[in-house]
N, C-alpha and C positions, 0 to 999 in steps of 0.2 A: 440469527439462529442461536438457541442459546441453552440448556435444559437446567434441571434445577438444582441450584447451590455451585454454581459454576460460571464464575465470570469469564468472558470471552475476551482473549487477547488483539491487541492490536497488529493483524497480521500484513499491514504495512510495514509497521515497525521491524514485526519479526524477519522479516524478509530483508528489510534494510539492514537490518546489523547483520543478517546469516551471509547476505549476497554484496554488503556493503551498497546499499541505495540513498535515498537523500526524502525521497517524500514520504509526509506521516496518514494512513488510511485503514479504516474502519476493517477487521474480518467480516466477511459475512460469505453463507452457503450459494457455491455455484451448482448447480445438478448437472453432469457431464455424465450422459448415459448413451453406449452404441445404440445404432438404430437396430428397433427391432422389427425383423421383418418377417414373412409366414404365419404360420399359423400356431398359435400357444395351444400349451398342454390340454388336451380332452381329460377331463374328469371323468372316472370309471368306475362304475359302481360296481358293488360285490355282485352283482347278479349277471356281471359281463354283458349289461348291455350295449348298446348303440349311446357312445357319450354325446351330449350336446356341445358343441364349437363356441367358445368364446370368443366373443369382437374383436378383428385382431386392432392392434394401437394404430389411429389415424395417423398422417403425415401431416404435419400444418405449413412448414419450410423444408424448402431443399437449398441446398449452400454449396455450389461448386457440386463435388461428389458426395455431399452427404446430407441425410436428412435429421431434420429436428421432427420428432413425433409427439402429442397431444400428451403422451405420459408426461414427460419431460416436462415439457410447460406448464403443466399443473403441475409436477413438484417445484417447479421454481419457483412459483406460484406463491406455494403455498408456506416457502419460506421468508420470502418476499414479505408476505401477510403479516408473521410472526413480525419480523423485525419492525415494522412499522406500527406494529401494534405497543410491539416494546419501546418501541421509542414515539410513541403518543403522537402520530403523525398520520392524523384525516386519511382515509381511504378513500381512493378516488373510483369512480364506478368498476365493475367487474371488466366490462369491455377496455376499458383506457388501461386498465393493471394485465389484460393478456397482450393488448397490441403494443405497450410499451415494455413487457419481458420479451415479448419474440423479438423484437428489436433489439437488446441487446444480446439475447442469445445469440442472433444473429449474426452479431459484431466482434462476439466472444468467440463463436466457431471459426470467423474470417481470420483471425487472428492466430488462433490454435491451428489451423491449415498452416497458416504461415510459420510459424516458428514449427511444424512438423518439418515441413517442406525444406528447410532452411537448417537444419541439425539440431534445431535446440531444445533441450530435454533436460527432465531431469530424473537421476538418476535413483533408483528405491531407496540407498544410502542416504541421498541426501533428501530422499520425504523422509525416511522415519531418524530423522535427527531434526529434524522440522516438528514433525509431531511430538518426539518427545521432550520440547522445548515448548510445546502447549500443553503437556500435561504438566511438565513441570514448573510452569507457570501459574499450573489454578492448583497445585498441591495435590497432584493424583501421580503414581507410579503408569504404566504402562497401561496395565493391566486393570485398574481401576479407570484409568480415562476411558478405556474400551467398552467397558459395564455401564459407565455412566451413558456412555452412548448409544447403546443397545438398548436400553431401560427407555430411551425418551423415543424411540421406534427408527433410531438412524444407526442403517446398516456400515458397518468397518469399511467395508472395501468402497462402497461408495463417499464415503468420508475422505479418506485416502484417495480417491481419485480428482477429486475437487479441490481436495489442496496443492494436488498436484498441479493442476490445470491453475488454480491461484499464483504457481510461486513461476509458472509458465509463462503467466500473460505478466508478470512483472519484472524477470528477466527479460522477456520479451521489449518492453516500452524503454528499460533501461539501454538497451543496444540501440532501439530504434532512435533513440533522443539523443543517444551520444552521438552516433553516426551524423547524424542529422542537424546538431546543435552546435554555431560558430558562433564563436566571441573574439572577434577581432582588438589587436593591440589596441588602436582607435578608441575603440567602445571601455577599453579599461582605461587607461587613461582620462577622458574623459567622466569617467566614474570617481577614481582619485582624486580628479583634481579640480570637478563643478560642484559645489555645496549642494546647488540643486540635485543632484544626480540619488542621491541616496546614502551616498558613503557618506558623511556627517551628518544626516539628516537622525531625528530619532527615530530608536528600534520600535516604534511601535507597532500592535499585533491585535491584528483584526479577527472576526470570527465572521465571516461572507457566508453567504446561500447565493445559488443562482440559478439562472436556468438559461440553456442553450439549447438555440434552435441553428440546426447545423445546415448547411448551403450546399450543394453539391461544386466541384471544382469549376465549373461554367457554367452557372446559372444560367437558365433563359429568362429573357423578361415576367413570363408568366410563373416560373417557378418563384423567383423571387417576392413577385404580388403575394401569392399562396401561402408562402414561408412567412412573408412578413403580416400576411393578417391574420394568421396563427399565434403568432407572436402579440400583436395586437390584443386579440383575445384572450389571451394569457393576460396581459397585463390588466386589463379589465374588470377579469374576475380578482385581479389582487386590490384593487381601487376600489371594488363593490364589497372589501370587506372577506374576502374568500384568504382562510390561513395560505398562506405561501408556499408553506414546506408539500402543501394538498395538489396546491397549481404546479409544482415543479414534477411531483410525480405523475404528476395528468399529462405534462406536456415537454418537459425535459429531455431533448437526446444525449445531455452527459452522462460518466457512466455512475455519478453518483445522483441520476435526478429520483429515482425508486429508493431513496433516503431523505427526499427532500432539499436535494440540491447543496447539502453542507458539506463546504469546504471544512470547516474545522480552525481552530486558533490556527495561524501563520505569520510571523513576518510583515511588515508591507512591503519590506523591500524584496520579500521571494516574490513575490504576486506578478503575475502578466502587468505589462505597462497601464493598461485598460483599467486592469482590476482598481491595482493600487491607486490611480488619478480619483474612481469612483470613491474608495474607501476613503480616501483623505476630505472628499466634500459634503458627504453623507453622516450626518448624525446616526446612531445606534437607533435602531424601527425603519431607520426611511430606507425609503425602494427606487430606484433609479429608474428614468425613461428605458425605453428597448435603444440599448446601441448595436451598431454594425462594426463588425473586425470579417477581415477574412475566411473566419470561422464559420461566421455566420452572425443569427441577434442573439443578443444576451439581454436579460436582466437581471441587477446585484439587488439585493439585500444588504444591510450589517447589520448586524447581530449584537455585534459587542467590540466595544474597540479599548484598548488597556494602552498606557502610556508606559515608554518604557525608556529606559537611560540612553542621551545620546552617545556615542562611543565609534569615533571615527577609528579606520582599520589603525590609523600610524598613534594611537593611546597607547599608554603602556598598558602593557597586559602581563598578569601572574605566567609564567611556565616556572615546567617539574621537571627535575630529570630522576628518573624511574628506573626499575627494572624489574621483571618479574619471570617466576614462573609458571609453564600454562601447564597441566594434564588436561586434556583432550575429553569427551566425553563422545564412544561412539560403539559400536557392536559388542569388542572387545571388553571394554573399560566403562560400567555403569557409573552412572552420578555418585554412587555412596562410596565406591571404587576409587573415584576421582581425587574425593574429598577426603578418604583417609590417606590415599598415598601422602597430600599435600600436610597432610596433619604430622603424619610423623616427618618429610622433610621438615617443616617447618619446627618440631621437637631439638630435629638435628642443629636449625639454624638458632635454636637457642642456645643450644650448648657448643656453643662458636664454630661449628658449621662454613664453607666459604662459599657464599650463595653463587658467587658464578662461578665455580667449580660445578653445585649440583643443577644448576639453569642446564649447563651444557651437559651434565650424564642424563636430565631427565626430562626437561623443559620439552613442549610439542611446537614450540615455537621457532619460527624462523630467527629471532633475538638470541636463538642458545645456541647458535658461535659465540654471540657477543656477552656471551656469561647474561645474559635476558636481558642486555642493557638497551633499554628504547628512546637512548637518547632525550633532548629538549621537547616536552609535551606543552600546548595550547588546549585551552578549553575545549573540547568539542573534539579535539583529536580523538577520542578514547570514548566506547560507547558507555553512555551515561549509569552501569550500573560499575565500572571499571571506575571512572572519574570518577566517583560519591567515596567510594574506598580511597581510593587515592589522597583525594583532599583530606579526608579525616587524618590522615597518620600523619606525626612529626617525621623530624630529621632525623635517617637512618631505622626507624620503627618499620618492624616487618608488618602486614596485615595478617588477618588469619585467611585461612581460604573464603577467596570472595569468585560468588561464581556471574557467569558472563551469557553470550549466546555461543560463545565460542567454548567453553568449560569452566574449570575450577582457574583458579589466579594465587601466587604468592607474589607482593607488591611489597618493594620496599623503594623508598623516598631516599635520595643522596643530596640533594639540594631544591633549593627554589630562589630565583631572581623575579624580578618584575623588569621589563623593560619593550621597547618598542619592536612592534614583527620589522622583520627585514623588508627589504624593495622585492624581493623575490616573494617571501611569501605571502603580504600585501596582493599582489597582482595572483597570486593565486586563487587567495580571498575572494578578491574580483570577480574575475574570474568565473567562480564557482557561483555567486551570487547573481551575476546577470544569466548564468546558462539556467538558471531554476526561475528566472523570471523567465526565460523562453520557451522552456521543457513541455507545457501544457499546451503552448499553442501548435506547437512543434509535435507533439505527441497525439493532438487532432486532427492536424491538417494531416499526418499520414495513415492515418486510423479510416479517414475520411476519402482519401485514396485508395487504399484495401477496399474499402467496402464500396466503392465504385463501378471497383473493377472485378469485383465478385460475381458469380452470377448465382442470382437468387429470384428463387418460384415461392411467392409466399401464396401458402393456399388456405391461411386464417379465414380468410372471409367465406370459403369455401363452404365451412363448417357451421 
């Protein structure tokens, strides 16, 4: 979704740095509307007649207690439509674009029960500091994001509630994955210490499509036939010549196949073990057989594959030691707010000023005990608009106010070494890198469970 003279942020991104996450994903409009039930307003004419009854909105799904209704799914629809149009990607028949949205609305609601169910919410505070970290991302105040949105015929609160339900289902996947996600010593170790494993290997970074056809947790033999010559036929039309990105939204159950199944530039070493085996044998265009994982079938794409410096965990590596201070940006304290407090501190610290005296009277940071001292920084510590400032300034150079998802920033540099991470934070590293090879299958198989144990009347065909 998108309107005009407005680029749309990456609200994976934005959600990783607000909530602290790890995977990078497209924004795009979800429509999260109560069910409407009865009978809509009669139209009354001035002559007080007998109004005529407007249709009330069909039911197409019920999902545990709640229903998805025909409006709904034409707005999603019809957002759906847009993005794909904007992003030059084959539409696949009318029928194959409703029966593959109710399916994931589907998935979306099973999941939104669940994190109701279970406490997790979030709270208006933390939407409109979400929001206004997308307006102030494409250079609109409040109040101008608001207008622009209204102008392209998409109402506030509905806006607002879908980002809601966005930063929901992504806290959501985040608890479910960590809960659910072990990295045994074992598995590190052997990461450290086999070339093969990935840690020496190089960083190179794939751009995959794909498409999954997901299995229920017991297949019977016939479901599997059915699954698998679905699958089949997916592949077929990619061999006869059919664009890909066409066939993943025709027949894709992931939740990015209605984008055409793109994963996006990553890593190989983040990738599922599966992926990455595929991506390293596959030239750029070629398309992989249907494989089976637990999941269910897949089949990969590459797209584009970029070479990139090998660089095992125990290299030396540049760290900074830093410190800074934050103003906050929230109800209270607007952006322009932020930045001139930070300006005249920063006036103060010219005129010899003692930055961790004013870290601790002003900093919004848990650092301002420490006079904003943040200790030894690694690349990739410090989200990437923090890092870019940082790097630029010498030894002892304050920055100006550089701002964050978190607020405004005053950044001053005390040293820099290069030298090797420790065994500690090595295994961290680790760590961290085989749990993001797991996170996706990890994050299916229980997605895949919910929606099993859901119960759902889909009354699509009905209609």
């Amino acid at each position: 979704m998108g309107w005009r003279g407005v680029d749309w942020p990456d609200l994976g991104r934005l959600v990783d740095e607000t909530m602290k996450m790890e995977t990078m994903k497209m924004l795009f409009m979800r429509a999260v509307m109560g069910f409407v039930a009865g009978v809509l307003l009669l139209a009354v004419s001035f002559s007080a007649q007998a109004a005529s009854p407007v249709e009330v909105d069909r039911i197409v799904a019920v999902v545990n207690d709640e229903a998805i209704t025909l409006g709904e799914l034409q707005g999603r629809i019809a957002s759906v439509v847009r993005q794909m149009r904007e992003q030059n990607i084959p539409l696949p028949p009318q029928n194959i674009i409703e029966r593959q949205m109710l399916e994931r609305m589907i998935t979306d609601r099973v999941q939104l029960q669940e994190a109701k169910e279970s406490g997790l919410s979030v709270s208006n505070d933390e939407l409109d500091d979400a929001l206004r970290r997308i307006a102030e991302s494409n250079k609109f105040s409040m109040a101008d994001f608001r207008r622009a949105l209204e102008k392209d015929g998409i109402r506030w609160d509905k806006f607002r509630e879908e980002i809601r339900s966005e930063i929901t289902l992504s806290r959501l996947r985040e608890r479910e994955v960590s809960r659910r996600t072990s990295v045994s010593d074992g598995e590190i170790d052997n990461y450290l210490n086999n070339p093969d494993s990935g840690a020496q290997n190089d960083k190179m970074v794939v751009n995959l499509s794909h498409i999954l056809l997901l299995i229920p947790e017991n297949p019977t033999p016939d479901q599997l036939m059915r699954i698998g010559t679905k699958a089949q036929t997916a592949l077929a039309q990619i061999k006869a010549g059919e664009d890909f990105a066409k066939v993943a939204a025709s027949f894709s159950e992931a939740p990015d196949g209605l984008k055409g199944g793109s994963l996006g530039l990553r890593p190989i070493d983040r990738l599922p073990g599966l992926y990455a085996d595929l991506a390293r044998k596959l030239q750029p265009g070629e398309v992989s057989d249907i494989v089976r994982s637990p999941a269910g079938f897949h089949i990969v794409k590459v797209v584009e594959k970029r070479s990139g410096e090998a660089r095992p965990l125990n290299a030396p590596m540049q760290q900074t030691h830093a410190r800074h201070i934050l103003i906050k940006v929230n109800e209270v304290v607007s952006a322009a707010e932020a930045e001139h407090k930070l300006l005249s501190l920063k006036e103060r610290l010219d005129h010899g000023a003692d930055f961790a005296e004013l870290a601790r009277q002003y900093s919004n940071d848990l650092s301002a005990s420490k006079g904003g001292d943040l200790g030894w920084l690694y690349a990739g510590d410090t989200v990437p608009e923090f890092e870019a400032a940082m790097d630029a300034l010498n030894i002892n150079q304050i920055s100006n106010p550089v701002q964050s998802p978190f607020g405004f920033h005053l950044i001053q540099v005390l040293e820099r070494r290069t030298g090797e991470m420790s065994i500690e934070r090595q295994r961290m590293a680790a760590r961290q890198v085989l749990r993001e090879r797991k996170a996706d299958e990890v994050y299916q198989d229980w997605v895949r469970q919910l929606r099993d144990r859901a119960y759902v009347e889909d009354r699509l065909e009905d209609l």
